[in-house]
Backbone as CSV, one residue per row, in Angstrom:
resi,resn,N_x,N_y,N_z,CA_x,CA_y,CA_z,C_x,C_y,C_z
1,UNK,-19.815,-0.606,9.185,-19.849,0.759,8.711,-18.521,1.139,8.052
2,UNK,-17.334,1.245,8.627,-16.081,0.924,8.333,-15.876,0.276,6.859
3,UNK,-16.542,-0.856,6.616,-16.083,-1.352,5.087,-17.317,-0.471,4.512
4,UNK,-17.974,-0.330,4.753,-19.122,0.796,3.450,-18.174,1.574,2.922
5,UNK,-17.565,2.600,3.834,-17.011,3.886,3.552,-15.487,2.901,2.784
6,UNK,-15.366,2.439,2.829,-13.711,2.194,2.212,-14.320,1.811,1.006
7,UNK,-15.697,1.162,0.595,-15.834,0.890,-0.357,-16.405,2.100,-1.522
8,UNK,-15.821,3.336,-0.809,-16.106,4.081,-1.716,-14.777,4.782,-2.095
9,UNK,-13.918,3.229,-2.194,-12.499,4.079,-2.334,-12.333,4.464,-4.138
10,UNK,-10.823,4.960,-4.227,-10.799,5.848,-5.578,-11.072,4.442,-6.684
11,UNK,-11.552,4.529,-7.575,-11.859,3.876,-8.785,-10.980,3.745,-9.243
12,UNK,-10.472,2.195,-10.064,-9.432,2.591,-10.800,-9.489,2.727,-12.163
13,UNK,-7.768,3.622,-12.360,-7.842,4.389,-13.639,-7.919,5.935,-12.772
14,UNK,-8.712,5.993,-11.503,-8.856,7.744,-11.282,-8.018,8.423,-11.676
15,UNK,-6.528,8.227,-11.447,-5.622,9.480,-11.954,-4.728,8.957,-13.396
16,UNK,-5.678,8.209,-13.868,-5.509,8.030,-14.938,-4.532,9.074,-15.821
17,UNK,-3.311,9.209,-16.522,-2.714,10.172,-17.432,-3.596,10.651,-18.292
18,UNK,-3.666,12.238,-18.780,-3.740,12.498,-19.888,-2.943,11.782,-20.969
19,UNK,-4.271,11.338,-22.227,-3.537,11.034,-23.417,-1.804,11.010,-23.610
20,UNK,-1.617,12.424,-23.708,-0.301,12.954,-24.747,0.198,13.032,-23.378
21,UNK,1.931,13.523,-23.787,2.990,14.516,-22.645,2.347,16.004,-22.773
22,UNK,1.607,16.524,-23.941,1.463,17.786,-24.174,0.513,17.987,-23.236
23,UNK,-0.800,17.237,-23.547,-1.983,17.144,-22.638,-1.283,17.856,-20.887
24,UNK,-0.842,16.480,-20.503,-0.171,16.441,-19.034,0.058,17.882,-18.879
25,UNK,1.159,17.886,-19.888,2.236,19.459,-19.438,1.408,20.598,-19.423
26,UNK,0.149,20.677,-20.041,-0.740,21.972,-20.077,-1.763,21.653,-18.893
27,UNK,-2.410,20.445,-18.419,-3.083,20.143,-17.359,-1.665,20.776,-15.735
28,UNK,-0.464,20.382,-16.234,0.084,20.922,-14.853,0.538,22.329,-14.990
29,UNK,0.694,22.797,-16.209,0.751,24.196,-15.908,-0.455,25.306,-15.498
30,UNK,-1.850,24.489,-16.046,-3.381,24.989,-15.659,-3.390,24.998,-13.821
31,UNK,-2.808,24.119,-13.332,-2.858,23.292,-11.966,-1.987,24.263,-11.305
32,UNK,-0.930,24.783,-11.990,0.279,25.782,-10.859,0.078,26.910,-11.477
33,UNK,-0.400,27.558,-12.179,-0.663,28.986,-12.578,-1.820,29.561,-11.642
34,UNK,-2.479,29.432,-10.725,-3.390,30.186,-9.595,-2.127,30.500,-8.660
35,UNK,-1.291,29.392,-8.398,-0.329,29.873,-7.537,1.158,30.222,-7.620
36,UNK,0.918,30.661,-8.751,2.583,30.944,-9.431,2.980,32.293,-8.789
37,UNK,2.081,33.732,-8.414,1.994,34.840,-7.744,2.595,34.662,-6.443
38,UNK,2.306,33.290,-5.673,2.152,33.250,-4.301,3.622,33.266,-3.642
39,UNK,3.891,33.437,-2.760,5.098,33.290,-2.276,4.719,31.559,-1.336
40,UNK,5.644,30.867,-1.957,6.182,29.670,-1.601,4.369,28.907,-2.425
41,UNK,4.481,28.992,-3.244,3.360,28.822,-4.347,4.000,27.851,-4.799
42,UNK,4.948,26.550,-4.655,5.324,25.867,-4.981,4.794,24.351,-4.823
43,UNK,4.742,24.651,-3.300,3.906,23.985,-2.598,2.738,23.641,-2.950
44,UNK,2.043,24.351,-2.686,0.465,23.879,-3.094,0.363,23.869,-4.489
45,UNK,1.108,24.361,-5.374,0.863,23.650,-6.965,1.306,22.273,-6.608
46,UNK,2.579,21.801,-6.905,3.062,20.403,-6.359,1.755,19.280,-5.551
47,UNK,0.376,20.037,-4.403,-0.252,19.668,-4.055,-1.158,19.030,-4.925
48,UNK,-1.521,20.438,-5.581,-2.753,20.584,-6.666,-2.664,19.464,-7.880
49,UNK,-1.128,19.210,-8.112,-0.859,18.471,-9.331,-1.166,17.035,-8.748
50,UNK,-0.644,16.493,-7.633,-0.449,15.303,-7.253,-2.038,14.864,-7.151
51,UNK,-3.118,16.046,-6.144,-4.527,15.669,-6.254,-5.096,15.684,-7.628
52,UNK,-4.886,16.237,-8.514,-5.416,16.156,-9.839,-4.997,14.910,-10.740
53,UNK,-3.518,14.672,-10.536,-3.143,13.544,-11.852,-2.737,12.302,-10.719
54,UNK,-1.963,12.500,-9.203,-2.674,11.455,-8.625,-0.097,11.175,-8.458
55,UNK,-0.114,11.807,-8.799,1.498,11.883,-8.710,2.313,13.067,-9.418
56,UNK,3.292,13.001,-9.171,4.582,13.912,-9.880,5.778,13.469,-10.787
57,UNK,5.471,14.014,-12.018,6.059,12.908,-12.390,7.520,13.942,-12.734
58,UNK,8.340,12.736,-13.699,9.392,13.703,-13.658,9.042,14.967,-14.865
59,UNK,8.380,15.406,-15.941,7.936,16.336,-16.607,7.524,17.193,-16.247
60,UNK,6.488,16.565,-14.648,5.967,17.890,-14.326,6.712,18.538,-13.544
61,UNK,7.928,17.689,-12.905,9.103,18.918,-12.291,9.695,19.926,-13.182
62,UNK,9.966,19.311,-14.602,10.695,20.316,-15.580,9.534,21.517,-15.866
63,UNK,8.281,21.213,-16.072,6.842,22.073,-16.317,7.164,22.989,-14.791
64,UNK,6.933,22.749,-14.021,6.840,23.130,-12.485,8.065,24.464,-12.615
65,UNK,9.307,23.577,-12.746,10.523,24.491,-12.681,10.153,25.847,-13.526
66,UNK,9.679,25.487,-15.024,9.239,26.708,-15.548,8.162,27.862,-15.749
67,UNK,6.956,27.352,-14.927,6.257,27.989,-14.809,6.841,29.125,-13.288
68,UNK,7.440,28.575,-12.266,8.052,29.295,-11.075,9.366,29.809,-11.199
69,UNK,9.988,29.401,-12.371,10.942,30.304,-13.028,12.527,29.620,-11.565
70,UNK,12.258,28.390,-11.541,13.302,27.378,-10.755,13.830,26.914,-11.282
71,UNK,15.149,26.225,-10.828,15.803,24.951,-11.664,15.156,24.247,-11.390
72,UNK,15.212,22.733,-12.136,14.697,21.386,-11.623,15.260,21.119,-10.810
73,UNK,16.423,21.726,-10.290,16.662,20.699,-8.948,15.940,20.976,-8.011
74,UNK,15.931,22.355,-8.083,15.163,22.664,-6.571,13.711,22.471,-6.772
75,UNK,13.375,22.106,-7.593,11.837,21.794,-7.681,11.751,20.045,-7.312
76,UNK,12.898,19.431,-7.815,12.900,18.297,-7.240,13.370,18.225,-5.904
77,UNK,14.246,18.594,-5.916,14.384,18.714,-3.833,13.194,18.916,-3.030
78,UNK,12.817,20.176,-3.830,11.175,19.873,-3.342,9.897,18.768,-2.755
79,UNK,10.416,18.348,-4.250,9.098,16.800,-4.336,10.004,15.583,-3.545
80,UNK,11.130,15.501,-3.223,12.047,14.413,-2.359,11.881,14.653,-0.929
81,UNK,11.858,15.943,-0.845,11.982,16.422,0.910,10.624,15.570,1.598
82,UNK,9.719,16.238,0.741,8.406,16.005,1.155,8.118,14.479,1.036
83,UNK,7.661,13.601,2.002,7.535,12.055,2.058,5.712,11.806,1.289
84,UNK,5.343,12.959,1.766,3.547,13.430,0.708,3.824,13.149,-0.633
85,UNK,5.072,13.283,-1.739,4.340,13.715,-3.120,5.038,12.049,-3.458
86,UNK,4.188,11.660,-4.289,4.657,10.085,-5.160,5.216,10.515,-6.641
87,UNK,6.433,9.911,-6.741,6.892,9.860,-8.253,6.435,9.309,-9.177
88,UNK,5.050,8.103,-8.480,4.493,7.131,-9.860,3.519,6.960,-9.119
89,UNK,2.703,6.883,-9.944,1.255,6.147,-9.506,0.867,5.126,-8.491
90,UNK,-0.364,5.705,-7.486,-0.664,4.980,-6.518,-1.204,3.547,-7.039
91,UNK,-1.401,2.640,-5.813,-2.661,1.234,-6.239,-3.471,2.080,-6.569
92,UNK,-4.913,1.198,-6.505,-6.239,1.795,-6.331,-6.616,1.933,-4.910
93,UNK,-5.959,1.559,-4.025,-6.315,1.982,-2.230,-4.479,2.573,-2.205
94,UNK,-4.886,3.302,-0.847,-3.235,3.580,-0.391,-3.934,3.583,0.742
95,UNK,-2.909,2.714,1.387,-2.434,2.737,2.744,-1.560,2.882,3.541
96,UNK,-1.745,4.185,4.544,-0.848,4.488,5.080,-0.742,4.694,6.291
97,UNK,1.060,4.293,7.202,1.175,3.108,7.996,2.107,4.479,9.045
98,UNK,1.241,5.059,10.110,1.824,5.765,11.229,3.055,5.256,11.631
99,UNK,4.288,6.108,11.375,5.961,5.464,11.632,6.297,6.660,13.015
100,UNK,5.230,7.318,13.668,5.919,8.517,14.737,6.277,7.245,16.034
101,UNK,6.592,8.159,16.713,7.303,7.433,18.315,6.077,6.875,18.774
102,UNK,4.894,7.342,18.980,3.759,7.177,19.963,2.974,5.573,19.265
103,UNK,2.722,5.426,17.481,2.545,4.514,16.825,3.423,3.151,17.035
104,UNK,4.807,3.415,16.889,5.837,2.375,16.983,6.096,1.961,18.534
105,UNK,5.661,2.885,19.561,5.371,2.403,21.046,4.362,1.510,21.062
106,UNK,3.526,1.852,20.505,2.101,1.084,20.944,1.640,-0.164,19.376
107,UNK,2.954,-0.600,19.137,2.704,-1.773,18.565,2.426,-1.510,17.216
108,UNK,3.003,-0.139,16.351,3.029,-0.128,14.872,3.921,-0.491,13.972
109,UNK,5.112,-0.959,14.706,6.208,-2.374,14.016,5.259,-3.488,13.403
110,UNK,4.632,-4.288,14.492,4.434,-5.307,14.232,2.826,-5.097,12.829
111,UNK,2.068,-4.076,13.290,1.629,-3.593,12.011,2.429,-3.697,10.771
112,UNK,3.509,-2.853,10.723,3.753,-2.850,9.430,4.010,-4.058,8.885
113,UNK,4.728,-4.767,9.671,5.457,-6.170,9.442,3.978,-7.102,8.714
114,UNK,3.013,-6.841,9.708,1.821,-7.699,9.565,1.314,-7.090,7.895
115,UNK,1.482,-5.769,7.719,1.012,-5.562,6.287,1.757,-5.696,4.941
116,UNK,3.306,-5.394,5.352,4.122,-6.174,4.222,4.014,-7.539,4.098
117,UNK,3.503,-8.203,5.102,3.241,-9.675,4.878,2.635,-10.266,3.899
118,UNK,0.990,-9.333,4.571,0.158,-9.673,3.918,-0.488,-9.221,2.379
119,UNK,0.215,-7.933,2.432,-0.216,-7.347,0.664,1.352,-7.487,-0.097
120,UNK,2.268,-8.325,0.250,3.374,-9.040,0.241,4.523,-7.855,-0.646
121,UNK,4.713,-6.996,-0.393,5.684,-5.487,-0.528,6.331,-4.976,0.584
122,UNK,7.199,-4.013,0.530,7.546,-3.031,1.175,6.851,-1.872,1.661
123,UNK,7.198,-1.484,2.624,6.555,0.044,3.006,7.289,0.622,1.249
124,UNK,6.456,1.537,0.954,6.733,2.470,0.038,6.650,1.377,-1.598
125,UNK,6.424,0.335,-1.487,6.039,-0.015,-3.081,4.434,-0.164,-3.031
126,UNK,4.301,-0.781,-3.932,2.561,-1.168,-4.536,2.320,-2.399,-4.992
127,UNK,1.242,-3.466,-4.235,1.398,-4.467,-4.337,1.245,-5.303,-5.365
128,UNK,1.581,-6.218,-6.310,1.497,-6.972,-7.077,-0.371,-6.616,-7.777
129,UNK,-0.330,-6.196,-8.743,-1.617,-5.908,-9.478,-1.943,-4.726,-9.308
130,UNK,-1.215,-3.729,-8.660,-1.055,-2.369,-8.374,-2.704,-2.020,-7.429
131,UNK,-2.917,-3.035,-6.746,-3.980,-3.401,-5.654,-3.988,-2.299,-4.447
132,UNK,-3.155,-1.977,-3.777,-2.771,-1.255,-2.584,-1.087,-0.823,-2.537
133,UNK,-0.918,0.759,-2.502,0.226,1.296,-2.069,0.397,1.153,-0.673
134,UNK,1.958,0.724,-0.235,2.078,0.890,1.259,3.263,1.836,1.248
135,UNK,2.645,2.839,2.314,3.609,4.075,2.511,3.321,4.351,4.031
136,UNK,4.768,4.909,4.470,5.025,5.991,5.995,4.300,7.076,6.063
137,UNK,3.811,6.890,6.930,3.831,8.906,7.657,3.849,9.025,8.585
138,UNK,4.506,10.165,9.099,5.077,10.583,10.336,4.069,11.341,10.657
139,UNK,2.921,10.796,11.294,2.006,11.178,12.574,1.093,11.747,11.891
140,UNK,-0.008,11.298,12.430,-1.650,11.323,11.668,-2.246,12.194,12.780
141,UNK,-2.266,12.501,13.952,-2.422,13.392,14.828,-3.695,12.257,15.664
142,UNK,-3.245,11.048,15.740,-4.069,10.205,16.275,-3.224,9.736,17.754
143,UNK,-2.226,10.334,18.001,-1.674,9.674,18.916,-1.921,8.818,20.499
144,UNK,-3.004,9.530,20.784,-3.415,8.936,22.264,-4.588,7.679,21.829
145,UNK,-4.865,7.349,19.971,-5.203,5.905,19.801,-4.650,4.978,18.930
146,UNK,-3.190,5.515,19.380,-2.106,4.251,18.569,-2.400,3.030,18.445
147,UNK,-1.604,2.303,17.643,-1.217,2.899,16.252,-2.335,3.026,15.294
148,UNK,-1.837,4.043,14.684,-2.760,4.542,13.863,-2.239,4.386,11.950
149,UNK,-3.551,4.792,11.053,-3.407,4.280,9.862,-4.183,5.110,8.736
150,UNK,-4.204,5.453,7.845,-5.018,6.216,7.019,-5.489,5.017,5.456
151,UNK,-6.235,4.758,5.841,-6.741,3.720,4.329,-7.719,4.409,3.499
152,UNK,-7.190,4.964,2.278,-8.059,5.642,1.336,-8.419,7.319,2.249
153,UNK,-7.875,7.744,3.011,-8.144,8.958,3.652,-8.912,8.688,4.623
154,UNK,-9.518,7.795,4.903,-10.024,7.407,6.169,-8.862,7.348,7.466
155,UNK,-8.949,7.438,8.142,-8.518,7.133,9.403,-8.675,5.972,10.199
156,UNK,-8.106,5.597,10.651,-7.859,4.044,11.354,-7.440,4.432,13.142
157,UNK,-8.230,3.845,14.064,-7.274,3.911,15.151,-7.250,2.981,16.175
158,UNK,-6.404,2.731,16.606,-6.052,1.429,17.700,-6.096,0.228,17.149
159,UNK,-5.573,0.217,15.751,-5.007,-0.621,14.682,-4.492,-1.719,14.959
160,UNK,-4.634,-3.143,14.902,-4.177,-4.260,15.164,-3.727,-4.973,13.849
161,UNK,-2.812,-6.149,13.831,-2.587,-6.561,12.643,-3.939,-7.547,12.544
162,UNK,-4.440,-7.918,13.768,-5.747,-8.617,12.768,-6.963,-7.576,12.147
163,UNK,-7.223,-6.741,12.902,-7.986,-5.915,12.345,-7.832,-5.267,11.027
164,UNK,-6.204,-5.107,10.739,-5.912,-4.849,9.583,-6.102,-6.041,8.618
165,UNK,-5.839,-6.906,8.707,-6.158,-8.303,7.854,-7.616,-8.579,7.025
166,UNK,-8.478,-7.824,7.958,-9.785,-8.466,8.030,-9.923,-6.901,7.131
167,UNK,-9.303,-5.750,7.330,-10.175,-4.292,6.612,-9.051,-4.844,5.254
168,UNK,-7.907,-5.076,5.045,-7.330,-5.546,3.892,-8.163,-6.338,3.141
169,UNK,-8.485,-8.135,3.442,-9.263,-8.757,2.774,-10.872,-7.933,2.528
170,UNK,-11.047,-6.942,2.333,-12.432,-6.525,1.710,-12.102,-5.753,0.313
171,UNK,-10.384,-5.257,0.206,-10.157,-4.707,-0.599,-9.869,-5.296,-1.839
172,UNK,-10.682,-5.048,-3.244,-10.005,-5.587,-4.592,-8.686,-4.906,-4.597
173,UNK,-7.883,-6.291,-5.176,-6.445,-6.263,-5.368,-5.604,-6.448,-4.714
174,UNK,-6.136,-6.882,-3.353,-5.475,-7.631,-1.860,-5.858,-8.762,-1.999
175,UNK,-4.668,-9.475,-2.029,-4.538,-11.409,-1.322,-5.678,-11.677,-0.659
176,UNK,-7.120,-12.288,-1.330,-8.007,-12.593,-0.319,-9.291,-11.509,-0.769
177,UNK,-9.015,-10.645,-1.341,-9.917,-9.467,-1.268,-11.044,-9.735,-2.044
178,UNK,-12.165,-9.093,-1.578,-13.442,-9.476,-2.364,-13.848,-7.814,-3.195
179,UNK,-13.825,-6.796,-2.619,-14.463,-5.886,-2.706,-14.310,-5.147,-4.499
């Protein structure tokens, strides 16, 4: 059941760029103008943009800054603070690898270790064929079935590195992958 649902992960190309820079820059100012009124409306534009084009890039901080009437820095401090927004484009899966206390107690080291192995990257790059992103997050609210994992927005729990091996190899663009 588990591989059905992953196999309805994002398509690739989904956050495909608009054509032009112009395109982009009017798609992210369409994207932060509902919440330009809002107080701390920064936020959820920054959200809105990343679910729509799929990242942040650096234009749309300068776009961002001017539609909220910010400098870029603080619009980039923004997008840095937050470990949520990506500066470049995901794989076509992202996977992401529970780094809280309760995960790394109950054996989410050797996870990660087991997944930089095997989709052969770092936490935080994208693997060779832009196949699968591997990224941190600090606590999925799964804690009492550590370690835990989010693949494609799914949820993962009581995560093993073989179990991960075996939900990896189903994925196109993973070492091994069929899907």
């Amino acid at each position: 059941m588990l591989v059905a649902m992953l196999s309805r992960a994002m398509p690739s190309g989904a956050y495909a760029d608009p054509s032009s820079g112009a395109e982009r820059r009017a798609r992210v100012r369409a994207l932060a103008q509902p919440h330009q009124a809002l107080r701390g409306g920064l936020l959820p534009a920054l959200h809105a943009v990343q679910d729509a084009l799929g990242f942040v890039a650096d234009a749309d901080v300068a776009e961002l800054a001017e539609v909220f009437n910010l400098s870029r820095a603080e619009v980039h401090g923004v997008v840095t603070y937050y470990h949520h927004f990506r500066r470049q484009p995901a794989g076509r899966h992202v996977l992401q690898l529970c780094r809280a206390e309760a995960c790394q107690a109950c054996g989410g080291d050797a996870l990660v270790a087991a997944a930089e192995r095997q989709l052969g990257c770092t936490t935080g790059q994208t693997a060779a064929g832009a196949g699968v992103t591997l990224e941190a997050v600090y606590c999925l609210g799964l804690c009492a079935t550590a370690p835990a994992a989010s693949l494609d927005g799914r949820l993962l729990a009581r995560l093993t590195p073989e179990r991960l091996a075996t939900l990896l190899a189903t994925l196109e663009g993973t070492p091994g992958g069929t899907a």
